[in-house]
KENUKOL-272556 format. One line per field, with one value per residue (C-alpha): residue in three letters; x, y, z. Coordinates in nm, 2 decimals. Layout:
// KENUKOL-272556
aa	(ALA/...);
c1	(X/...);
c2	(Y/...);
c3	(Z/...);
//
This chain:
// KENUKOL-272556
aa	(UNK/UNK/UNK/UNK/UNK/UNK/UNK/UNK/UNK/UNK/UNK/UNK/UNK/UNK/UNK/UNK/UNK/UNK/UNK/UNK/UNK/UNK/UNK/UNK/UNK/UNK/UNK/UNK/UNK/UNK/UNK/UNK/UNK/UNK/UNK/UNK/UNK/UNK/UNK/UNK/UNK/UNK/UNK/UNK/UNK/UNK/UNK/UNK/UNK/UNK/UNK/UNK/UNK/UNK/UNK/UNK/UNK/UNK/UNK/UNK/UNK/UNK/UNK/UNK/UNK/UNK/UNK/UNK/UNK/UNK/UNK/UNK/UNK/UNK/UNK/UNK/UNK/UNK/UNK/UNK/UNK/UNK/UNK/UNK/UNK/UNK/UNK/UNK/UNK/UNK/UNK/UNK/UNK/UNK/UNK/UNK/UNK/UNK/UNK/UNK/UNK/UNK/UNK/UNK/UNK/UNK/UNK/UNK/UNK/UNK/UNK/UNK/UNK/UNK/UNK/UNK/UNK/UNK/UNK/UNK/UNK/UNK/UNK/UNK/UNK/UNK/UNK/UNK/UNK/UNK/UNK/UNK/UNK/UNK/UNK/UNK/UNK/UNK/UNK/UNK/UNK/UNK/UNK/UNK/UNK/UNK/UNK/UNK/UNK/UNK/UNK/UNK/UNK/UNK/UNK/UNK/UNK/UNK/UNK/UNK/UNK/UNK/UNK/UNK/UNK/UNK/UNK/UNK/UNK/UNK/UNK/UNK/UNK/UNK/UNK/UNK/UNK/UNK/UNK/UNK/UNK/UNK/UNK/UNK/UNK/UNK/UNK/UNK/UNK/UNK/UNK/UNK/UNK/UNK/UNK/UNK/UNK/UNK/UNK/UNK/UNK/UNK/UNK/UNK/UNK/UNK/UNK/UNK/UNK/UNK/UNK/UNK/UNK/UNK/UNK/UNK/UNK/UNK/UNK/UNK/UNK/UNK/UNK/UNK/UNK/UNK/UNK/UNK/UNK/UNK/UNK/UNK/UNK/UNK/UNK/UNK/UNK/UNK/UNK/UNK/UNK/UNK/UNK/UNK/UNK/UNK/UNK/UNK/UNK/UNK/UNK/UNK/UNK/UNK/UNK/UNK/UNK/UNK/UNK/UNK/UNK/UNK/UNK/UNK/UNK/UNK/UNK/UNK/UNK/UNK/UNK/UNK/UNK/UNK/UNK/UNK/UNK/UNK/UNK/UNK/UNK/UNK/UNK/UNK/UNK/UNK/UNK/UNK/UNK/UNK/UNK/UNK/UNK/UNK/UNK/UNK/UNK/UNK/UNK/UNK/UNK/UNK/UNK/UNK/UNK/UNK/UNK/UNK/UNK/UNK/UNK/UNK/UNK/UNK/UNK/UNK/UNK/UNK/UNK/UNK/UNK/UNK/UNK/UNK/UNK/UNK/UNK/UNK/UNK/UNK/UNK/UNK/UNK/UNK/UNK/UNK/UNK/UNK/UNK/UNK/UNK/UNK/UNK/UNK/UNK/UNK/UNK/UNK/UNK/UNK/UNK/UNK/UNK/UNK/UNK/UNK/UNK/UNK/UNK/UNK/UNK/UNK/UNK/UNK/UNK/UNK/UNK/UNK/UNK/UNK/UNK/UNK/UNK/UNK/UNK/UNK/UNK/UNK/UNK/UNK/UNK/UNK/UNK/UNK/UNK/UNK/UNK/UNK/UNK/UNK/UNK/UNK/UNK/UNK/UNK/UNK/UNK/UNK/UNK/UNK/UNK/UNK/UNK/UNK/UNK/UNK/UNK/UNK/UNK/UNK/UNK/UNK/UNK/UNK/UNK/UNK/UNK/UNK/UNK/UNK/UNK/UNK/UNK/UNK/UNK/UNK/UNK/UNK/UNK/UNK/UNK/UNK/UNK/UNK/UNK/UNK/UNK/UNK/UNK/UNK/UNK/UNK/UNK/UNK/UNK/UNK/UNK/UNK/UNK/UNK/UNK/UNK/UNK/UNK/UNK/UNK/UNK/UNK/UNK/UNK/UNK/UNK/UNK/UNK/UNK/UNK/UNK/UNK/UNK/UNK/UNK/UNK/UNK/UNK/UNK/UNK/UNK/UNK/UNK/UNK/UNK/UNK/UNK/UNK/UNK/UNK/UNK/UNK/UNK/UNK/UNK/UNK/UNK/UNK/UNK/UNK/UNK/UNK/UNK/UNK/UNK/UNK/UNK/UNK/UNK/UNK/UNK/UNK/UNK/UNK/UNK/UNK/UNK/UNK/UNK/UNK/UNK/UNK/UNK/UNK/UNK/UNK/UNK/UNK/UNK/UNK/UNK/UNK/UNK/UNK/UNK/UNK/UNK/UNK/UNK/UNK/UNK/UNK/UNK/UNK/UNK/UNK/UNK/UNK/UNK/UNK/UNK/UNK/UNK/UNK/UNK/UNK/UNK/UNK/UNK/UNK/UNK/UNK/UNK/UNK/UNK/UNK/UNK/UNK/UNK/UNK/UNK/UNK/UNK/UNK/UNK/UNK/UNK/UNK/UNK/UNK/UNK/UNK/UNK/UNK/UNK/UNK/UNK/UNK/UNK/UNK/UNK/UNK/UNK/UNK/UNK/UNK/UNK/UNK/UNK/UNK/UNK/UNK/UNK/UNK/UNK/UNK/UNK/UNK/UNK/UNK/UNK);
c1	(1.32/1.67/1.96/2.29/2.57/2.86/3.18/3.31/3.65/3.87/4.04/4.34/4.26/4.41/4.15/3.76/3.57/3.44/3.14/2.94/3.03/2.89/2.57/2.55/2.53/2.27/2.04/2.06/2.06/1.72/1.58/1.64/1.88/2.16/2.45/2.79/2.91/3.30/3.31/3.64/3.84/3.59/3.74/4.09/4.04/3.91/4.17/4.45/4.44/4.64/4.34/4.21/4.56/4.62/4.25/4.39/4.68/4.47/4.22/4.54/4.72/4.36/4.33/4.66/4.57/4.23/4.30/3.99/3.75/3.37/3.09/2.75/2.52/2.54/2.46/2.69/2.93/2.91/2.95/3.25/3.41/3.74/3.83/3.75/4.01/4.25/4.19/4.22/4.61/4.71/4.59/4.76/5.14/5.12/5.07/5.31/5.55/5.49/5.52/5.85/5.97/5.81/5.72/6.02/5.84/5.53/5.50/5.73/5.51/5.14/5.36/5.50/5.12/4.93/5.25/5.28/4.94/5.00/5.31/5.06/4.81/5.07/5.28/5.58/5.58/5.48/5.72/6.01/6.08/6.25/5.96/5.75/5.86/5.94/5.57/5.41/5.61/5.47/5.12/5.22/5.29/4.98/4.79/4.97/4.87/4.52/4.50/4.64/4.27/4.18/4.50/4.52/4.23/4.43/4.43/4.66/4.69/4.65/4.47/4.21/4.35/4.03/4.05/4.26/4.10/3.74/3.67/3.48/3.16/2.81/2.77/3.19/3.10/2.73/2.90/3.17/2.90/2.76/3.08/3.30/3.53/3.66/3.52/3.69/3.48/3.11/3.20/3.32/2.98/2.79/2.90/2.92/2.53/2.45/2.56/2.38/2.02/1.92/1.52/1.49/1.67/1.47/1.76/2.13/2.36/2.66/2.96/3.10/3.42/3.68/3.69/3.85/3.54/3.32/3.34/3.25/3.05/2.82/2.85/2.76/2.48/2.39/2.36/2.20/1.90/1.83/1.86/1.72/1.42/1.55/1.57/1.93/2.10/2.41/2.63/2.98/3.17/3.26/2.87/2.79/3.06/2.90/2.54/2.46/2.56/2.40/2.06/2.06/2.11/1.74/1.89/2.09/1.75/1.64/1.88/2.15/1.97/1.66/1.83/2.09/2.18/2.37/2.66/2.67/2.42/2.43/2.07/1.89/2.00/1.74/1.49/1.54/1.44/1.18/1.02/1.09/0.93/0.59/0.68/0.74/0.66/0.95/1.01/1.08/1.41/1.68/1.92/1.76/1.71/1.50/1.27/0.94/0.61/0.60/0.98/1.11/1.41/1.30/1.54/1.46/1.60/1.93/2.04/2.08/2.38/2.47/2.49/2.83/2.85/2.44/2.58/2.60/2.95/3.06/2.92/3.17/3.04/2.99/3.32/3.55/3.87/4.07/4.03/4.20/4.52/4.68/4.77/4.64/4.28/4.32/3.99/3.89/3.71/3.60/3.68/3.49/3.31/3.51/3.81/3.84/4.01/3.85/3.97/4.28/4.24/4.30/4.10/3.73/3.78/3.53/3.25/2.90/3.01/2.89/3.03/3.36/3.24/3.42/3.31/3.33/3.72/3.52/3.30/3.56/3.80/3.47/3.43/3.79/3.78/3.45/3.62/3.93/3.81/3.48/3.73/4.06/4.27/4.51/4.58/4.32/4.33/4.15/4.02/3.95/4.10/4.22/4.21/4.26/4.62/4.37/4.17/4.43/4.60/4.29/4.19/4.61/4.56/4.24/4.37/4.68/4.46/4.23/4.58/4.41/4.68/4.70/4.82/4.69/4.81/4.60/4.59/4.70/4.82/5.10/4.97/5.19/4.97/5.15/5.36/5.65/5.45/5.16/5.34/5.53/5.15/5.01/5.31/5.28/4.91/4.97/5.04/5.28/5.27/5.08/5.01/5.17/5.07/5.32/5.25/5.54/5.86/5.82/5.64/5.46/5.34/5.17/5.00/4.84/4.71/4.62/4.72/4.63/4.98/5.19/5.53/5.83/5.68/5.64/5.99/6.03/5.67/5.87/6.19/6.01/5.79/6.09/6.27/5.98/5.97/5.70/5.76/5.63/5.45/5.47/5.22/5.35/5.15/5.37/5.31/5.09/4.94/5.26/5.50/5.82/6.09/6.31/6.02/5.95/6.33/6.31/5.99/6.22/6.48/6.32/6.12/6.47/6.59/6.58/6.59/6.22/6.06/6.04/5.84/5.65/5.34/5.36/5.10/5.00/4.76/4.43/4.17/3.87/3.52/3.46/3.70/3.75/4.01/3.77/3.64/3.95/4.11/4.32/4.49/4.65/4.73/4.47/4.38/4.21/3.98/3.74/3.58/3.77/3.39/3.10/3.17/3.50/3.56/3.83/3.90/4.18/4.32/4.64/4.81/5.05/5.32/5.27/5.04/4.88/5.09/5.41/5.33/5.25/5.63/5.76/5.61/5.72/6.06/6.12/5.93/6.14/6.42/6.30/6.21/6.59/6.72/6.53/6.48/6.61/6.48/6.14/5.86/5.98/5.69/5.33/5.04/4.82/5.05/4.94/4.87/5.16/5.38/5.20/5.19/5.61/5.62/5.46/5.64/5.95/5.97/6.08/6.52/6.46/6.21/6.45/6.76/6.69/6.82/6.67/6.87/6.59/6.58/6.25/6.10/6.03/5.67/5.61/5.34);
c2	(-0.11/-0.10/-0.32/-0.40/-0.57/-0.68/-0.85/-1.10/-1.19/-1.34/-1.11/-0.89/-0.56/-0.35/-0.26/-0.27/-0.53/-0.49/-0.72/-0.55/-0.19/-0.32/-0.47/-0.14/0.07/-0.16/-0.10/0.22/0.32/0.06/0.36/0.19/0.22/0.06/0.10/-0.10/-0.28/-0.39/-0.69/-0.81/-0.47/-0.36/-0.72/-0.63/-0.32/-0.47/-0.71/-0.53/-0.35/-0.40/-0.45/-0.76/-0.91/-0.87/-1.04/-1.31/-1.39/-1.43/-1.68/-1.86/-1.89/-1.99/-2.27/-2.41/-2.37/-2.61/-2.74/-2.85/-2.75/-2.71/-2.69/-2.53/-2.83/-3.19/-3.42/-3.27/-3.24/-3.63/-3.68/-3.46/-3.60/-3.77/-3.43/-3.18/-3.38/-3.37/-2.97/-2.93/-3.17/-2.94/-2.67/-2.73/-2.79/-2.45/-2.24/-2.39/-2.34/-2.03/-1.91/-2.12/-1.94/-1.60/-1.53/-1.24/-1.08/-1.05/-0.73/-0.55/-0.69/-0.51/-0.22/-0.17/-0.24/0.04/0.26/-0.04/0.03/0.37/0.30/0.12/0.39/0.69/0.79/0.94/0.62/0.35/0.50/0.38/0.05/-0.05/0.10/-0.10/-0.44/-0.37/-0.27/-0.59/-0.85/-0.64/-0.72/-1.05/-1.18/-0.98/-1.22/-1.48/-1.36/-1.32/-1.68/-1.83/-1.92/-2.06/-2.29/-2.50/-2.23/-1.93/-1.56/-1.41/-1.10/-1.30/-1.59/-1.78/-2.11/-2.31/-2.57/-2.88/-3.16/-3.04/-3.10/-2.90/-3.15/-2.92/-3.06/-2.98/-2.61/-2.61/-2.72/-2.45/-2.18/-2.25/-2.28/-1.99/-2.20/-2.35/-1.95/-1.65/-1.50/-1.62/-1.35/-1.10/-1.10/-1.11/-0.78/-0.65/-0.76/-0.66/-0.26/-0.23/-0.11/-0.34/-0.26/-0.08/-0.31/-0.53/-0.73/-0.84/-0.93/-1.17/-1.18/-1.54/-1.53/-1.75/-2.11/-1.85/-1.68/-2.04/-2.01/-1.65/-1.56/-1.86/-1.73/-1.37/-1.56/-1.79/-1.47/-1.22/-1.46/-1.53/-1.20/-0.96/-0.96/-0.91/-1.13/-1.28/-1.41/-1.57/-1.47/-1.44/-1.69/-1.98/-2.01/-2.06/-2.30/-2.54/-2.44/-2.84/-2.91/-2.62/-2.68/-3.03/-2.93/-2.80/-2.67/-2.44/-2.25/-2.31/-2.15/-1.99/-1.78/-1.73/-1.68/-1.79/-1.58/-1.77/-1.66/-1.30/-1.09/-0.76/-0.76/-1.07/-0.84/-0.56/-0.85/-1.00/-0.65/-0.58/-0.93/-0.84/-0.48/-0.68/-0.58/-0.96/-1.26/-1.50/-1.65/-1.34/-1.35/-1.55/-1.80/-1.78/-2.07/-2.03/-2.25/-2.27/-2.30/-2.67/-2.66/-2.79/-2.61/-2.45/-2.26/-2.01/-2.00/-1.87/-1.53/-1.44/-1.24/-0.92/-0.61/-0.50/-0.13/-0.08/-0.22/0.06/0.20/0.09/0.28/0.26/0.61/0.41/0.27/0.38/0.42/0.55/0.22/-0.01/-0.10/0.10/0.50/0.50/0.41/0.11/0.07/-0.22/-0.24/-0.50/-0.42/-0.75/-1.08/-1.46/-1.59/-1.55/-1.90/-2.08/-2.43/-2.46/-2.80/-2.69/-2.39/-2.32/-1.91/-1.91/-2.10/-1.90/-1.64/-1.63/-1.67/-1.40/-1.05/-0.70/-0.38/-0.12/0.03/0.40/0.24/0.10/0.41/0.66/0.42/0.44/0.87/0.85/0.70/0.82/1.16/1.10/0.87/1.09/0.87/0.71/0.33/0.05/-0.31/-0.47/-0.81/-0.96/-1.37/-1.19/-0.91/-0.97/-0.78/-0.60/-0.46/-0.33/-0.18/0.01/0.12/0.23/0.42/0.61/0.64/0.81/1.02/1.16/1.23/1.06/0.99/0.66/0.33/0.00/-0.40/-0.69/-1.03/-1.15/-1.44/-1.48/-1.41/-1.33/-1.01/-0.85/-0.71/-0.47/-0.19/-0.32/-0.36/0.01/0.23/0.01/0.11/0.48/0.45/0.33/0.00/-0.14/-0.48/-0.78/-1.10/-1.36/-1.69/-1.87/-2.18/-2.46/-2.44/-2.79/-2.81/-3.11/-3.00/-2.71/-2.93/-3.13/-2.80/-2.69/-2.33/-2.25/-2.03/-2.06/-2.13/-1.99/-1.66/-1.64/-1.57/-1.25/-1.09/-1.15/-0.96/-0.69/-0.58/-0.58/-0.35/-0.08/-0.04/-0.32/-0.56/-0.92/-1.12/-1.47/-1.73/-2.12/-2.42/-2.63/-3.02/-3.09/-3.42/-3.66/-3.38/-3.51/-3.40/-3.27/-3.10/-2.92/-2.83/-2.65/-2.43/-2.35/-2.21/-2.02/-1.86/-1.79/-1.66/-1.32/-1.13/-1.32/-1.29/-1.02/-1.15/-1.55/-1.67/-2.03/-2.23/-2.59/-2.80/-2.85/-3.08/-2.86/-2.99/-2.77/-2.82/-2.96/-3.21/-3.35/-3.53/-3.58/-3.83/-4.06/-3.83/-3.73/-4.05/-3.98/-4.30/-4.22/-3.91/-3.84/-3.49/-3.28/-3.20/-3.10/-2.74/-2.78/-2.72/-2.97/-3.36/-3.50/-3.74/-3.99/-4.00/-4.29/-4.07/-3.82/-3.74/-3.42/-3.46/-3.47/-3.23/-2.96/-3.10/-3.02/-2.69/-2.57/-2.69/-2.45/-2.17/-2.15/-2.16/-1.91/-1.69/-1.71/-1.62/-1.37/-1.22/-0.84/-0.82/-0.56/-0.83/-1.13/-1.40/-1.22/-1.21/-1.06/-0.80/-0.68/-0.34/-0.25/-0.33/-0.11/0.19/0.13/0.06/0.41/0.62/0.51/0.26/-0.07/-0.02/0.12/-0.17/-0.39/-0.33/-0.20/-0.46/-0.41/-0.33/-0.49/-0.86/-1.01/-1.29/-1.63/-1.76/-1.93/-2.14);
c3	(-5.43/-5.27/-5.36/-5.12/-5.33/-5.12/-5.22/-4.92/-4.78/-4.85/-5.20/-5.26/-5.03/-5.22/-5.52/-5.53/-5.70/-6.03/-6.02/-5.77/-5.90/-6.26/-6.12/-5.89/-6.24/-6.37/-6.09/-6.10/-6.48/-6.44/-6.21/-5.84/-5.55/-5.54/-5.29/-5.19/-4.92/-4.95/-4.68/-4.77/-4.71/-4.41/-4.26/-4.35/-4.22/-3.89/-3.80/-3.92/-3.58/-3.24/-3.02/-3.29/-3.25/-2.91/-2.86/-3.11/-2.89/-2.59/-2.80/-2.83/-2.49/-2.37/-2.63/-2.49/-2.19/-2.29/-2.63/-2.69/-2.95/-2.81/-3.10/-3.00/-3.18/-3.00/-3.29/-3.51/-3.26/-3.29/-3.63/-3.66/-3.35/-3.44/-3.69/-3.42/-3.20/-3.50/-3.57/-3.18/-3.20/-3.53/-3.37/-3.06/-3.28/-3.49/-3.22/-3.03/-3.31/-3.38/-3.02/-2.99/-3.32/-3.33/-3.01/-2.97/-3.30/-3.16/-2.93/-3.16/-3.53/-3.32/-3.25/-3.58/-3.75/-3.76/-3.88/-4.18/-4.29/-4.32/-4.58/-4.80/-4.80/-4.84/-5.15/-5.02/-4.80/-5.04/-5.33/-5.13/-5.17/-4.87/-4.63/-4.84/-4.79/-4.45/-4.39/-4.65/-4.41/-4.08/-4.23/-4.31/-3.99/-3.82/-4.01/-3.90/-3.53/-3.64/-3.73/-3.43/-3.25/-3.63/-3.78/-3.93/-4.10/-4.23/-4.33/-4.58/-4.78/-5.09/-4.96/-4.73/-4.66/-4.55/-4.29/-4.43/-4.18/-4.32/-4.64/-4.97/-4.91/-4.82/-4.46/-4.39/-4.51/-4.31/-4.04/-4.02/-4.08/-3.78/-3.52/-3.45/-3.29/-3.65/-3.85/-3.77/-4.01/-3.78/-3.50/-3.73/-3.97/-3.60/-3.50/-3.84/-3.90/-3.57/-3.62/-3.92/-4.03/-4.28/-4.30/-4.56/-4.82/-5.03/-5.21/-5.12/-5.38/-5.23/-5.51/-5.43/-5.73/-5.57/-5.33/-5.06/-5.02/-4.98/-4.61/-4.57/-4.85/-4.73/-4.35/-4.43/-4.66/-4.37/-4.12/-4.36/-4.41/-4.05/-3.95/-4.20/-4.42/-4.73/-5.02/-5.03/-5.34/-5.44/-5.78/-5.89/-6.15/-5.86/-5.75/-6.13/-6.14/-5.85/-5.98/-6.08/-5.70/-5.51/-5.68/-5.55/-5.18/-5.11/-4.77/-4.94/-5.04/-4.67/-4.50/-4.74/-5.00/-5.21/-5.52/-5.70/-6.01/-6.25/-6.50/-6.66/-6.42/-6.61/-6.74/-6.54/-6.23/-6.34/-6.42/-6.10/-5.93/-6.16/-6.03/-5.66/-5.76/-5.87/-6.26/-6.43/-6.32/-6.21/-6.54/-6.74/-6.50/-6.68/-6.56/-6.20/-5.94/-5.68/-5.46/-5.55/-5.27/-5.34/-5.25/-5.55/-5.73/-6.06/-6.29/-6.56/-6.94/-6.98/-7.04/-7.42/-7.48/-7.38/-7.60/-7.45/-7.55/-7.35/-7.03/-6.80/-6.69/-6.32/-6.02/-5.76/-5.59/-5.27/-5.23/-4.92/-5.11/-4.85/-4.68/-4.94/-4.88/-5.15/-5.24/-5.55/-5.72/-5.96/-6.14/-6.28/-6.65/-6.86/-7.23/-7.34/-7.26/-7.28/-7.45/-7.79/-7.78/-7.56/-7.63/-7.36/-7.20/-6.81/-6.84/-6.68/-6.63/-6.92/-6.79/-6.69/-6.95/-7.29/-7.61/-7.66/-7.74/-7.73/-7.70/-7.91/-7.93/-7.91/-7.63/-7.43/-7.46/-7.35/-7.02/-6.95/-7.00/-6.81/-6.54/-6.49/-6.46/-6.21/-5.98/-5.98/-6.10/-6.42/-6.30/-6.47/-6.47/-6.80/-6.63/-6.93/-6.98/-7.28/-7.57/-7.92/-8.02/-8.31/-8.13/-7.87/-8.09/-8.22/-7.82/-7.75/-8.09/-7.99/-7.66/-7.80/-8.06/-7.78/-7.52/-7.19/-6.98/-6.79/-6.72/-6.73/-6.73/-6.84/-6.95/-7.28/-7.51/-7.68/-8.06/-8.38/-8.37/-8.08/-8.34/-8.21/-8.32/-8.16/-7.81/-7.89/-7.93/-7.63/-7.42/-7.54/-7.44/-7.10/-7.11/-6.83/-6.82/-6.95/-6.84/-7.09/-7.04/-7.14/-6.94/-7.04/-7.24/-7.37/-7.69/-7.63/-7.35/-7.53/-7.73/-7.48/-7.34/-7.67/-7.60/-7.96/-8.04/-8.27/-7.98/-8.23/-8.17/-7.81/-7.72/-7.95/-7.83/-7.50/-7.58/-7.82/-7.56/-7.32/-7.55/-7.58/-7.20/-7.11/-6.82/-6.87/-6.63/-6.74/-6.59/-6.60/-6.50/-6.32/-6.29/-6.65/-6.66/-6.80/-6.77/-6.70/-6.48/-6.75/-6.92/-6.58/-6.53/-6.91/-6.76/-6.46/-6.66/-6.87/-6.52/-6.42/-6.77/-6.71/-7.07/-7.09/-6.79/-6.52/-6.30/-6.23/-6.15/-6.10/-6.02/-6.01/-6.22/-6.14/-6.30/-6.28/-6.33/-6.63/-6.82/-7.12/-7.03/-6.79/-7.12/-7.23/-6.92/-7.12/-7.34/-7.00/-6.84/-6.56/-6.41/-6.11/-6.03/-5.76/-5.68/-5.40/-5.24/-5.38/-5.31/-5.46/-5.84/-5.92/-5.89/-5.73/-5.96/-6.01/-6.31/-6.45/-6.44/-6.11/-5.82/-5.75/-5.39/-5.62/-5.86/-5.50/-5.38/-5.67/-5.73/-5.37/-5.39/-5.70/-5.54/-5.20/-5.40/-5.64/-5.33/-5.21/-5.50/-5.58/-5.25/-5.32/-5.65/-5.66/-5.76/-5.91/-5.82/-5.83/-5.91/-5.63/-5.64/-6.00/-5.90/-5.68/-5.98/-6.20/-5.99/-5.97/-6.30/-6.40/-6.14/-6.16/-6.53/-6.60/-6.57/-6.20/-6.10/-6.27/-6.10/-5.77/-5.50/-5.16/-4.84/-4.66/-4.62/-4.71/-4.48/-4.54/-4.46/-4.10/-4.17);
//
């Protein structure tokens, strides 16, 4: 038996995956083959070259010449008539636009490309701060180029923006599986597929963790089960998430995948390949849906929970690293399982997991020594929803007992526990940032999140962990149900209030389909809600007091402001980011990153 695990476009290209890496060691502690295929950097990798632009740019003038979009299936080209002539206007205005407004950056942004990637991937390069921005912005608007034949469909560093005219409904997403002319990622997988040897695997694992990678995780799905003969299923935290939908859609079995593996996968993984390898029968494979020969969806009991410290260690031996878009190795680890908490109102990062589990601090602090020294490097990112401040302080004091020397961010909550002695051993064992969630300033707020801290603590953990050398990356939710102006002006200054907060991540609020507020409508003042597609894991909703369209003007008012004001500062608004801030952090410490103001002037998004 051979298993392919692939991650998909679109993510951050500048750090593997974890999830296929962990599965990867399963397979292969079980006594079978198991290799990696990176998708989402090979596409970065791809595109990010002058020959792809310049091709990019001549898709373009061609659609202006025509602007017309031509789809390859007749009675679908009926149905979706009327939006293919309103993606074909759209797409006609943007590139326009751009051309009118960029068109003098365009020979000298392919010219300057290849010399950007190489700042990101070199240290004596990438160290230098003003080479470094230069060389982000260069990539920036490549993207932008590599988009043209595609808007009002978009590429970023940091994010797919799907087509806005289609919607999150199955037939919008079939649809665009099918028709490069609305898919940049459909001719892409072609060729990719097409140069590959694929007969002697027997499984292939597709990590779907995020709505950006819908559209090409279920192209690369679509492609891989037409054209090869292995057994194709479908994982990652987002498909368990529109799991109730998916197993309605018998077509998705049809043409999509065979499987779908639902929540944790670390042990049904090696059942599932001990089924394909003739050892069990289907049902001793947990929390698997599959189609049976009378064509009806089945599912299989849930997986019972994991022993965390018998989970094998990560096997990322077939990763490219020199391809990501980075000079130094950030591995990701998982130190537990869950959210200790559990019980915030907006929250669904804890459903398909199970119930909150940790391993061992001695467990947890021989993966990390394991790693660091097999892979070369010192820089991890804990991707945990959160650690308790206990048991960190156990893992930075067996970290500093043993003298392994690295670095490492994560996120966390703002508990009374992250004492200043606390936050003082984790920053002597490594630690260089955390992300805080602090969410709101307004107190009532808080409580209709039910954050679960106590709030006349969350200001000191702030400065304390300043004062010991940490930098804090604070996360706010922008645009709570009922929030009112003034209690969204009071989140805004205490983003801006410097001697808290070193960097933002704002973000708006989303009414996701698991979560608990969902049960929970009134409390909010939601009067309307409707789902966003069924593909799509949140409503759109009206409340009595706002609208989802005010709360996004809102939120992007502050944020081009906040991006002018900030503009020389070394990372003030990030969050995809993560690990170029912790590689600064380490080399150069929290006082230089802090007050270095750039000579270079940062760019403003086009569209």
């Amino acid at each position: 038996m051979k298993v392919l695990f692939t991650s998909v476009p679109q993510w951050f290209p500048i750090s593997p995956y974890l999830a296929c890496a962990i599965l990867a060691g399963q397979v292969e502690e079980a006594g079978y083959h198991a290799r990696t295929i990176d998708y989402n950097i090979e596409f970065f990798n791809d595109i990010l070259q002058p020959a792809y632009l310049e091709k990019s740019l001549e898709m373009a003038h061609s659609f202006l010449a025509c602007p017309t979009i031509e789809c390859a299936n007749a009675s679908d080209k009926e149905t979706f008539a009327p939006r293919l002539e309103t993606i074909a206007l759209e797409r006609q205005r943007i590139i326009k636009s751009y051309f009118e407004q960029c068109g003098d950056q365009i020979k000298p942004t392919i010219e300057a490309l290849p010399e950007a990637v190489r700042v990101l991937r070199e240290r004596d390069l990438f160290y230098d701060p003003e080479k470094l921005y230069r060389a982000k912005d260069v990539i920036k608007s490549a993207l932008q180029i590599a988009s043209l034949p595609y808007v009002p469909a978009r590429i970023q560093i940091d994010n797919y923006i799907a087509n806005p005219i289609m919607t999150y409904d199955f037939a919008d997403i079939d649809f665009q599986c099918r028709e490069p002319a609305l898919n940049m990622f459909l001719p892409y997988f072609e060729k990719k597929i097409a140069c590959a040897d694929f007969s002697n695997i027997d499984l292939i694992g597709i990590s779907i963790t995020d709505l950006s990678q819908i559209v090409p995780g279920f192209t690369l799905a679509r492609l891989l089960k037409e054209k090869t003969n292995a057994k194709i299923c479908l994982g990652g935290n987002y498909v368990y998430k529109i799991a109730k939908e998916l197993k309605k859609i018998p077509q998705v079995f049809h043409d999509y995948c065979d499987y779908l593996l639902i929540g944790d996968g670390e042990t049904n993984i090696v059942e599932l390949v001990n089924f394909l390898a003739g050892k069990c029968s289907v049902n001793a494979v947990h929390s698997l849906v599959y189609m049976d020969a009378a064509g009806t969806v089945c599912s299989t009991e849930p997986t019972p929970a994991l022993q965390l410290d018998a989970v094998a260690y990560p096997n990322f031996d077939t990763y490219a690293f020199q391809k990501y878009f980075s000079p130094e190795l950030v591995i990701p680890v998982q130190l537990g399982k869950g959210c200790y908490w559990g019980k915030c109102t907006f929250c669904d990062f804890y459903t398909g997991q199970q119930k909150f589990d940790l391993k061992s601090v001695v467990r947890a602090v021989d993966e990390v020594e394991f790693l660091s020294k097999k892979y070369h490097s010192p820089f991890f990112n804990f991707v945990d929803e959160c650690i308790p401040p206990k048991f960190y302080h156990a893992f930075a004091k067996e970290i500093i007992k043993r003298g392994i020397k690295i670095y490492f961010y994560s996120f966390a909550r703002l508990e009374k526990g992250f004492t200043k002695e606390v936050l003082r051993d984790l920053y002597q064992a490594g630690a260089r940032f955390f992300m805080w969630g602090y969410e709101a300033e307004s107190e009532r707020v808080m409580g209709l999140m039910n954050k679960g801290i106590d709030l006349k603590y969350r200001k000191q953990i702030l400065t304390d962990a300043m004062d010991v050398g940490l930098w804090n990356l604070c996360t706010f939710l922008l645009g709570y149900p009922s929030e009112t102006p003034e209690e969204l002006q009071a989140t805004i200054d205490t983003i801006y209030n410097e001697k808290l907060v070193d960097t933002c991540t704002p973000s708006n609020f989303a009414l996701k389909k698991n979560a608990i507020l969902k049960d929970h409508m009134e409390d909010a003042k939601i009067t309307d809600f409707q789902p966003n597609g069924e593909l799509h894991i949140s409503y759109k909703y009206h409340s009595s007091v706002t609208t989802m369209e005010e709360i996004k003007r809102r939120r992007n008012a502050f944020e081009k402001q906040f991006l002018i004001d900030s503009a020389k500062k070394l990372f003030p608004h990030t969050f995809t980011e993560s690990d170029y801030l912790l590689m600064y952090l380490a080399r150069y410490g929290r006082d230089y990153v802090k007050n270095y103001r750039l000579i270079y002037q940062k760019q403003l998004p086009i569209f």
